[in-house]
Short mmCIF file of the C-alpha atoms (twelve columns), coordinates in Angstrom:
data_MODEL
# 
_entry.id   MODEL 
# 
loop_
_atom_site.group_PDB 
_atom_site.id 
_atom_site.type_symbol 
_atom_site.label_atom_id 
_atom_site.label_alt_id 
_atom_site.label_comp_id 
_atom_site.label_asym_id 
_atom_site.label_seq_id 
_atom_site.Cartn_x 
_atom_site.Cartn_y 
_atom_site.Cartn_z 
_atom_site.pdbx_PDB_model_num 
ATOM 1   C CA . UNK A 1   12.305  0.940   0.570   1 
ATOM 2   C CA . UNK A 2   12.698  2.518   -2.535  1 
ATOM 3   C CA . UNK A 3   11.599  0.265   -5.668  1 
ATOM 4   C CA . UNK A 4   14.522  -0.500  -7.382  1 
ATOM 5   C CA . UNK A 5   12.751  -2.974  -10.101 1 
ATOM 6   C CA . UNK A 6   10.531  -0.110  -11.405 1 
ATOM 7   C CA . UNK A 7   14.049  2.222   -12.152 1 
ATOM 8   C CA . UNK A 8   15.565  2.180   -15.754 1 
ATOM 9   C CA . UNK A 9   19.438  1.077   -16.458 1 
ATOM 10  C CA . UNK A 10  20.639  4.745   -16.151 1 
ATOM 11  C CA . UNK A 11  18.148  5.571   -12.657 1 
ATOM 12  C CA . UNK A 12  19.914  2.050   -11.700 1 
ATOM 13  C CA . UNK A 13  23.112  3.202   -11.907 1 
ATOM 14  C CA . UNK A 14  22.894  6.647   -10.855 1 
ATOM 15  C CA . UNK A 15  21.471  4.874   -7.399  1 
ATOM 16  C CA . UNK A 16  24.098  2.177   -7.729  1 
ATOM 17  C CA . UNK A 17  26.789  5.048   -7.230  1 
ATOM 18  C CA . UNK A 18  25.094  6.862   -4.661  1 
ATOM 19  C CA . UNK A 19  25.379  4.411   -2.122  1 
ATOM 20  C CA . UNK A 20  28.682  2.927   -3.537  1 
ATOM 21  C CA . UNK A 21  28.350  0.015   -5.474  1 
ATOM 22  C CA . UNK A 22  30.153  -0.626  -8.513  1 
ATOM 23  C CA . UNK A 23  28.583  -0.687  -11.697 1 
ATOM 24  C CA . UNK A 24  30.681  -1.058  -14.518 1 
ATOM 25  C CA . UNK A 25  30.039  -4.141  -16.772 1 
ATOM 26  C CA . UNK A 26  26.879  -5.197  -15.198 1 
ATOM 27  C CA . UNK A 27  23.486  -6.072  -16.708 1 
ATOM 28  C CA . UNK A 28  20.467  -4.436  -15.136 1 
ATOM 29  C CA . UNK A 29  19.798  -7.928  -13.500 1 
ATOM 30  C CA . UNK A 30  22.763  -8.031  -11.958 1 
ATOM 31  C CA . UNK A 31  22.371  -4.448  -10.384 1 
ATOM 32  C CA . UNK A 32  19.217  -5.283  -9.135  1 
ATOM 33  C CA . UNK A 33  20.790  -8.391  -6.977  1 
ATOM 34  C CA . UNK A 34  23.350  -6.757  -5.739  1 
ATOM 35  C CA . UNK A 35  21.469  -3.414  -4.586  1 
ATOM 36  C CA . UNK A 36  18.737  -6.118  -2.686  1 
ATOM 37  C CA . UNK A 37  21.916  -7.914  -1.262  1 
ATOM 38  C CA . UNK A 38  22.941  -4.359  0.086   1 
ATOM 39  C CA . UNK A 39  19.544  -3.250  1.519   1 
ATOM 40  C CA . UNK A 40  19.045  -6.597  3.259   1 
ATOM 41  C CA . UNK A 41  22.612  -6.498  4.860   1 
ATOM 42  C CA . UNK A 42  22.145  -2.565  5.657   1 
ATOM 43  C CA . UNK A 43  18.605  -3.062  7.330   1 
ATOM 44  C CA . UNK A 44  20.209  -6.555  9.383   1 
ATOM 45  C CA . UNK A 45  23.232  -4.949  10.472  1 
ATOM 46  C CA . UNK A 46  20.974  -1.506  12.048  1 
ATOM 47  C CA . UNK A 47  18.817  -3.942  13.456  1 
ATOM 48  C CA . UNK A 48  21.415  -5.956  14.900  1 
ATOM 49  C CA . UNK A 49  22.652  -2.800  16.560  1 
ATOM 50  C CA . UNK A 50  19.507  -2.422  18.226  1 
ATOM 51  C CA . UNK A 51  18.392  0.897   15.937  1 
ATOM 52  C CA . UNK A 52  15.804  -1.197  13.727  1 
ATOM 53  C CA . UNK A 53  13.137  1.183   15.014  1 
ATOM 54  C CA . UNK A 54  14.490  4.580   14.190  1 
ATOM 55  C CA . UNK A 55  15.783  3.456   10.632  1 
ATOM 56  C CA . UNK A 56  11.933  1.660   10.253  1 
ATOM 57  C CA . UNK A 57  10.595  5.448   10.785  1 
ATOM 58  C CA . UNK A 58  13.097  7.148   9.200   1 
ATOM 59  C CA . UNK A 59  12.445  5.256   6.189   1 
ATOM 60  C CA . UNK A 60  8.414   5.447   6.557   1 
ATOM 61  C CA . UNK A 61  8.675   9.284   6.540   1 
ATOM 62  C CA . UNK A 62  10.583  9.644   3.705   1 
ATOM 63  C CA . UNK A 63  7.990   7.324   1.766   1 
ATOM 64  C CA . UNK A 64  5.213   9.645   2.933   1 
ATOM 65  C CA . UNK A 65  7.644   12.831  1.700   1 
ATOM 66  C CA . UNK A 66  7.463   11.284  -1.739  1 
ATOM 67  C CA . UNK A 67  3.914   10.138  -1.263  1 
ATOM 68  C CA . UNK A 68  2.960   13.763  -0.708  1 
ATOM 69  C CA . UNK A 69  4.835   15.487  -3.141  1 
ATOM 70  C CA . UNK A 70  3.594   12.662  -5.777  1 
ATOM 71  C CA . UNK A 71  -0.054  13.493  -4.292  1 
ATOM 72  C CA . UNK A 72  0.047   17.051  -4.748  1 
ATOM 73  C CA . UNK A 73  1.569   17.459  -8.581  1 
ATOM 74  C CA . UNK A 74  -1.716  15.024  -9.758  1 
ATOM 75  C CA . UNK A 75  -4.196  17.328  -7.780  1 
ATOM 76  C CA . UNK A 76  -2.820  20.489  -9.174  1 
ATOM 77  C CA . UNK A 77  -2.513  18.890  -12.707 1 
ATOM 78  C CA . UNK A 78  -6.320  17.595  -12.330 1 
ATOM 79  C CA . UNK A 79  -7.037  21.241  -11.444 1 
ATOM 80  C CA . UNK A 80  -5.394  22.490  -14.170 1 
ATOM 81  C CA . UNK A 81  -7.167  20.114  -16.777 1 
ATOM 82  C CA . UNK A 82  -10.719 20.755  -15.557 1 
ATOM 83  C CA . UNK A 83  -9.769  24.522  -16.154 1 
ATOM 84  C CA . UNK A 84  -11.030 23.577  -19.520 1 
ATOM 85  C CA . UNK A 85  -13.688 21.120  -19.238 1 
ATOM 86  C CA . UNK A 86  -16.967 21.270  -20.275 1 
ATOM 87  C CA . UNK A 87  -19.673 22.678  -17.857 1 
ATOM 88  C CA . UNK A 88  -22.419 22.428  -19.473 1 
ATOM 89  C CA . UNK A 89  -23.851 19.922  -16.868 1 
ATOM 90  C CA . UNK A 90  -24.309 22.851  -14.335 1 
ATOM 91  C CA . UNK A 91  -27.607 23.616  -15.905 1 
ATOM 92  C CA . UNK A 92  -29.048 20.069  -13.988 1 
ATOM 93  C CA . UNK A 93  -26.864 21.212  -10.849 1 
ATOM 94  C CA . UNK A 94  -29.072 24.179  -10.970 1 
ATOM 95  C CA . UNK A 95  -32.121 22.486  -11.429 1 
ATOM 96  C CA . UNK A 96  -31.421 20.412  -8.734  1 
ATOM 97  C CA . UNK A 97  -30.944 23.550  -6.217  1 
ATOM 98  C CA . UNK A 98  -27.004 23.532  -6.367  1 
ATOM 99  C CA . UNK A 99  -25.112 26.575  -6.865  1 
ATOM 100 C CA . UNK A 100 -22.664 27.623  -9.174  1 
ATOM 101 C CA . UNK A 101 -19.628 27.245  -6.797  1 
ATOM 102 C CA . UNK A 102 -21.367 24.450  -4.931  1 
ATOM 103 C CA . UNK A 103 -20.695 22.985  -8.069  1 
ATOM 104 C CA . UNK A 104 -17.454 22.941  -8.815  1 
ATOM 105 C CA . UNK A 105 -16.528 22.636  -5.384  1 
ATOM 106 C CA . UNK A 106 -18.645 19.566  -5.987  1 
ATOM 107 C CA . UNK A 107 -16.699 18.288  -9.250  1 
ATOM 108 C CA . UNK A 108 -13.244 19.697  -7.757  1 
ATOM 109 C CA . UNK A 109 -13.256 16.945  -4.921  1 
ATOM 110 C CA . UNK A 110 -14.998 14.169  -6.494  1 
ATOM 111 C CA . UNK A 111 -11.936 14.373  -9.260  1 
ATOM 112 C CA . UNK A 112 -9.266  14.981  -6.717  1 
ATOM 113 C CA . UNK A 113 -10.547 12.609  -3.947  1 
ATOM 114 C CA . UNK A 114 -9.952  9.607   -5.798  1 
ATOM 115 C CA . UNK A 115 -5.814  10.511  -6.248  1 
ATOM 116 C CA . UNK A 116 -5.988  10.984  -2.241  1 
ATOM 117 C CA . UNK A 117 -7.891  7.436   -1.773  1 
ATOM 118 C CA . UNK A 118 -5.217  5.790   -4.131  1 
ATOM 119 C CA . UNK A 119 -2.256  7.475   -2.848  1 
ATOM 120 C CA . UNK A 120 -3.547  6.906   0.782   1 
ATOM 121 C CA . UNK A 121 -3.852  3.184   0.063   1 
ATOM 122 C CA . UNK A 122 -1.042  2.698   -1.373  1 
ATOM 123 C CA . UNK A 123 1.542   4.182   1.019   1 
ATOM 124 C CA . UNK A 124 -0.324  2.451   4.155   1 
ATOM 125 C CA . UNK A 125 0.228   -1.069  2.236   1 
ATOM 126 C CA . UNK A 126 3.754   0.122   1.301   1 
ATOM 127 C CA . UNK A 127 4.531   1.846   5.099   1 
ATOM 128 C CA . UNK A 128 2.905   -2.306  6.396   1 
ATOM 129 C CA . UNK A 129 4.872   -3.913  3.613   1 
ATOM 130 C CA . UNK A 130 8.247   -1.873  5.340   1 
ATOM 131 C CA . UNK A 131 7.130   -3.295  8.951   1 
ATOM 132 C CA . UNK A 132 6.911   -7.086  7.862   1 
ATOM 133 C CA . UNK A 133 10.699  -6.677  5.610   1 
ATOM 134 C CA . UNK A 134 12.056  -5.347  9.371   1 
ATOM 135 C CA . UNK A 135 10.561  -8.487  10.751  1 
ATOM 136 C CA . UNK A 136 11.675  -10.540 7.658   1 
ATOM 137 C CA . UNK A 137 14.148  -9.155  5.583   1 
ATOM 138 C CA . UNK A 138 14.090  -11.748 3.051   1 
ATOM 139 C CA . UNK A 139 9.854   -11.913 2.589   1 
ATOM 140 C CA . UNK A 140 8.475   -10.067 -0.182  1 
ATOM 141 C CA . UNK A 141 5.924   -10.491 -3.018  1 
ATOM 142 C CA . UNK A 142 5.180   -13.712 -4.665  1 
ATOM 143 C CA . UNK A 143 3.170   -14.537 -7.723  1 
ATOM 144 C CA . UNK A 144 1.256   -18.109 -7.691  1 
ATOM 145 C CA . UNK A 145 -1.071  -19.581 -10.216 1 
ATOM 146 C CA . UNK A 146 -4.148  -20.055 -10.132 1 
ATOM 147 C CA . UNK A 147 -5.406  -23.087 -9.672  1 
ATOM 148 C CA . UNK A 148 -9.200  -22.618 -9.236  1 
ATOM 149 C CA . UNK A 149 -10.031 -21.278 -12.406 1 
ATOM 150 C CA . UNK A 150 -8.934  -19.277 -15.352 1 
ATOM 151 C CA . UNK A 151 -9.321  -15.794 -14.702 1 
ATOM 152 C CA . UNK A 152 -6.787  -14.301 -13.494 1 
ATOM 153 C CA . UNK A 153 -4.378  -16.614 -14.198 1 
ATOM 154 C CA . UNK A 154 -1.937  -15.814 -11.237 1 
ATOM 155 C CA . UNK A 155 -2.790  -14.381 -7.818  1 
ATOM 156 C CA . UNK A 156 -0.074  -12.262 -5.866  1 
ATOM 157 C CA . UNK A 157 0.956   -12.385 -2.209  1 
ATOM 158 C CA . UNK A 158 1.300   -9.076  -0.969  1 
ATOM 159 C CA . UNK A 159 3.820   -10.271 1.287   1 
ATOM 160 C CA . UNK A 160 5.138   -13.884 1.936   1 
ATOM 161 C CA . UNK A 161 6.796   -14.370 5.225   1 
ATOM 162 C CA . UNK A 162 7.839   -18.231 4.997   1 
ATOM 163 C CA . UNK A 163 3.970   -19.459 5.407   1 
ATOM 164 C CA . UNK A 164 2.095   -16.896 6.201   1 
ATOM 165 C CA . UNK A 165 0.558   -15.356 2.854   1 
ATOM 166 C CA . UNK A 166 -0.291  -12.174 4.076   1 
ATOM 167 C CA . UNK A 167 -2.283  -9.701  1.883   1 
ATOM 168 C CA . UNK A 168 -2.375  -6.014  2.773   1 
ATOM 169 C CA . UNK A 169 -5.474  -3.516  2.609   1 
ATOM 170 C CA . UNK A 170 -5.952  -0.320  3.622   1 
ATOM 171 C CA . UNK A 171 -9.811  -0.243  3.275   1 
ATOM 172 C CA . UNK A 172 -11.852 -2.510  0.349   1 
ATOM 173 C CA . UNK A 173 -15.645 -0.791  0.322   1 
ATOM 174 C CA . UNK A 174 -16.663 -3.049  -2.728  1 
ATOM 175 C CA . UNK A 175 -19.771 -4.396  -3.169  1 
ATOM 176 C CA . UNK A 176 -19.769 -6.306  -5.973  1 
ATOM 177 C CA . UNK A 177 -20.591 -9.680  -5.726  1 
ATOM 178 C CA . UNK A 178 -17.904 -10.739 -7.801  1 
ATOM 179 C CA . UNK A 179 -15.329 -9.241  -5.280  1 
ATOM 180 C CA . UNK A 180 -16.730 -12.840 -3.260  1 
ATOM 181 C CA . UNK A 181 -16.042 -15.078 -6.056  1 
ATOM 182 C CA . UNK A 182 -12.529 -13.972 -7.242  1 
ATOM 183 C CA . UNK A 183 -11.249 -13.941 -2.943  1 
ATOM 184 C CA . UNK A 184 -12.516 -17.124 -2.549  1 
ATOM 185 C CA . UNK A 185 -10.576 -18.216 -5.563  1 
ATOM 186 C CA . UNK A 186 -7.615  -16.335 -4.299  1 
ATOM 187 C CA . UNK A 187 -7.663  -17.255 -0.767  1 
ATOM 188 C CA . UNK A 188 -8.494  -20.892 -2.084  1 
ATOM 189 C CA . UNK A 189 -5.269  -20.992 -4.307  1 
ATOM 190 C CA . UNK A 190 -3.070  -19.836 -1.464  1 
ATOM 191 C CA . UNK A 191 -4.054  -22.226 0.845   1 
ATOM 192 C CA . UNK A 192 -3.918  -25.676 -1.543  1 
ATOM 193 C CA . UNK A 193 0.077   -24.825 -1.754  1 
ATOM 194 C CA . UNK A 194 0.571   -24.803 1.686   1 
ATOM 195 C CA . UNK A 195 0.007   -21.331 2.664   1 
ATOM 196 C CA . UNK A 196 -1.672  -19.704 5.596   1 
ATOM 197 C CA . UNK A 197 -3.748  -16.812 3.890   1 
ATOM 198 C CA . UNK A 198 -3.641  -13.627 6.352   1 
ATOM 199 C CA . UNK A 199 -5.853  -10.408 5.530   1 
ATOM 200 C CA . UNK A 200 -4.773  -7.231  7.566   1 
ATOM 201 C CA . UNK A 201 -7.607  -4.282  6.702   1 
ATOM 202 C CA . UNK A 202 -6.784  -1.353  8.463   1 
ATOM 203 C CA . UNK A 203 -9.803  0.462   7.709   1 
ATOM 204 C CA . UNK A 204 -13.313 -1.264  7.865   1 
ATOM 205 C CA . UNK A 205 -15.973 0.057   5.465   1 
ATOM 206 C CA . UNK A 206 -19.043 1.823   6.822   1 
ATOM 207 C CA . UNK A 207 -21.674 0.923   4.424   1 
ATOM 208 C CA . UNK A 208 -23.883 -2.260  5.285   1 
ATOM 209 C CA . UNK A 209 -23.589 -4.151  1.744   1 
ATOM 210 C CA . UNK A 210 -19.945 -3.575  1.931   1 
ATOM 211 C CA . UNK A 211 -19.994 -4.573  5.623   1 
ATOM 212 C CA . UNK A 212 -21.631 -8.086  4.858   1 
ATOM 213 C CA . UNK A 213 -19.043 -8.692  2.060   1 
ATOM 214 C CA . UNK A 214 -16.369 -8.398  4.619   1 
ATOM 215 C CA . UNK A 215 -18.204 -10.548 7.241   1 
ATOM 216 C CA . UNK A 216 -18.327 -12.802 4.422   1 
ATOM 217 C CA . UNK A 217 -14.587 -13.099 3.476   1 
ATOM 218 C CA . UNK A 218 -13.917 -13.596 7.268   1 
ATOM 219 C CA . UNK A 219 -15.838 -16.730 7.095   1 
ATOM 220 C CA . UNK A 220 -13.907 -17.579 4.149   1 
ATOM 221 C CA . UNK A 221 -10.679 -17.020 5.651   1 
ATOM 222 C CA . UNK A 222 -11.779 -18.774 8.761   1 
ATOM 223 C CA . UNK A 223 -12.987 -21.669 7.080   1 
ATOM 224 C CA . UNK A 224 -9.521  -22.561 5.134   1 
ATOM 225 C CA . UNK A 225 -7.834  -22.154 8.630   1 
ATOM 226 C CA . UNK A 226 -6.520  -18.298 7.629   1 
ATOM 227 C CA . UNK A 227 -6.501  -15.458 9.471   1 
ATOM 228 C CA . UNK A 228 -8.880  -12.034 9.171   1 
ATOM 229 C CA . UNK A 229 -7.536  -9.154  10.671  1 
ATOM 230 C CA . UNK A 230 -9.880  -5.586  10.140  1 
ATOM 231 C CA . UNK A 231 -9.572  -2.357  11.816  1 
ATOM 232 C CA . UNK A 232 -8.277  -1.628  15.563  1 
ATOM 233 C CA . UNK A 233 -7.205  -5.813  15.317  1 
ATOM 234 C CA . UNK A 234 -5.230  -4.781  11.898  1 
ATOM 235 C CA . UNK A 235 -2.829  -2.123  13.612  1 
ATOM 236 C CA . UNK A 236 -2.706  -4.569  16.605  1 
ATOM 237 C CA . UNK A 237 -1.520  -7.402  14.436  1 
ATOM 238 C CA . UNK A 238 0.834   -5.096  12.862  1 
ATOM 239 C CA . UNK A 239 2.514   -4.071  16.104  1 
ATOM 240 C CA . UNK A 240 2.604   -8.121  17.511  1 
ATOM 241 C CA . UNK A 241 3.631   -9.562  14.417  1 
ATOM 242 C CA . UNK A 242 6.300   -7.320  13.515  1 
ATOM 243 C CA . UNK A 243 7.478   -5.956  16.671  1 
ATOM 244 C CA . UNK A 244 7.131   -2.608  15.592  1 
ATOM 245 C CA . UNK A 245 4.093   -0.335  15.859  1 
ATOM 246 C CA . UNK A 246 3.163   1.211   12.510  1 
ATOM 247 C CA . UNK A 247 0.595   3.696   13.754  1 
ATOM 248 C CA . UNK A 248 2.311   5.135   16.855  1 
ATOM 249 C CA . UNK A 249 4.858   5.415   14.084  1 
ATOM 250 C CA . UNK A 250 2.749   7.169   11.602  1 
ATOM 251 C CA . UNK A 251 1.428   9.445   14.663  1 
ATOM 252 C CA . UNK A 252 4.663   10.803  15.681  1 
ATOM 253 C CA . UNK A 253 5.058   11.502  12.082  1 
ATOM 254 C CA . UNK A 254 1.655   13.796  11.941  1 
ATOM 255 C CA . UNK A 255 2.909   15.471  15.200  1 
ATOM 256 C CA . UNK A 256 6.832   16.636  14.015  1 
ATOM 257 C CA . UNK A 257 4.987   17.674  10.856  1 
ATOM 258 C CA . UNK A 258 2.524   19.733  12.912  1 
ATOM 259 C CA . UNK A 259 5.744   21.355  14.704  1 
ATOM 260 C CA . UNK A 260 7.167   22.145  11.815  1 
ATOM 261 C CA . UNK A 261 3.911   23.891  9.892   1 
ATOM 262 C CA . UNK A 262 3.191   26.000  13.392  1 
ATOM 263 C CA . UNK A 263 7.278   26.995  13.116  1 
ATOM 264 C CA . UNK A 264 6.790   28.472  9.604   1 
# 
């Protein structure tokens, strides 16, 4: 679903007449309500037809159309910019037995690799997010204090689906100690106002500290009655939750796009 609270007056407006609301003497507030009023009775009323699925993947393939294009202008644009960096560093690649275009193949991915991890990331939580509004249309993202110390001050749920507090990773490979502390706090906060705290992982890290971190926020979760979801049992939930199955979804996507690049 597109996101409507991060579009100016004008972008609000211009969307406002595309799908055929009207907009004349309304605040930017009022927009916003009424375009969420019309999304939630859209996505009911396809649903209620019996067609939730195909609007579902409809709507994740168009987010990974924009995800893609989005992906590609910053790796070009980082390309362009390190057209004029400073390579002076090479010398110690030398030293150190790497070649010239070793090199910068080296430097090319390590800048460009981190848009794909981010961009990655953040369309499998958005493409999740999708699956749990077609289970719930009226869950979403909620902000809640918190109350087990200072920093942060607030703590946001991912999505809230009347109890269940369910946050949404595609991978976390931290290491960092701290990373402990502040979940705890988190998970802690969520659970004193009456939440269940739920964390779906679809991707479990590989490295052993990283590994033990994880083990150690399932105990966490575990121990204030949540739920811990990583890997194969993320997709799983995913599919038995919602009803719908976000990564058969996501593969028929890969395999029309395949038709269409061997069609070209």
């Amino acid at each position: 679903m597109i996101k409507i609270e991060r579009l100016n007056k004008l972008e609000l407006v211009q969307y406002c007449k595309s799908i055929g609301l009207n907009t004349e003497e309304k605040t930017k507030k009022k927009l916003l309500e009424e375009i969420k009023q019309y999304q939630i009775q859209k996505i009911t009323q396809v649903i209620e037809e019996g067609k939730g699925y195909d609007l579902l993947t409809e709507k994740i393939n168009t987010l990974a159309k924009k995800y893609a294009i989005n992906l590609n202008l910053k790796i070009e644009a980082r390309k362009e910019e390190m057209k004029a960096d400073d390579n002076s560093h090479y010398l110690i690649y030398k030293v150190l037995g790497v070649s010239l275009k070793e090199g910068r193949l080296i430097d090319e991915y390590q800048n460009t690799g981190r848009f794909l991890y981010k961009y990655a990331g953040s369309f499998l939580e958005e493409a999740a997010s999708l699956c749990l509004k077609f289970k719930n249309i009226n869950g979403g993202k909620k902000i809640i204090p918190n109350n087990q110390g200072q920093k942060p001050k607030t703590f946001e749920i991912d999505f809230l689906d009347d109890k269940n507090a369910i946050e949404i990773k595609w991978r976390d490979a931290t290491t960092d100690g701290d990373h402990i502390t502040k979940e705890h706090a988190r998970v802690k906060s969520i659970e004193s106002q009456g939440y269940i705290p739920i964390r779906v992982m679809f991707y479990y890290p590989q490295r052993e500290q990283a590994i033990r971190i994880q083990e150690t926020l399932k105990t966490i979760y575990k121990g204030l009655k949540g739920q811990y979801y990583g890997g194969e049992d993320a997709w799983q939930f995913i599919k038995n939750y919602t009803g719908y199955d976000l990564k058969e979804i996501l593969t028929k996507i890969v395999q029309e796009n395949t038709k269409e690049d061997e069609a070209k």
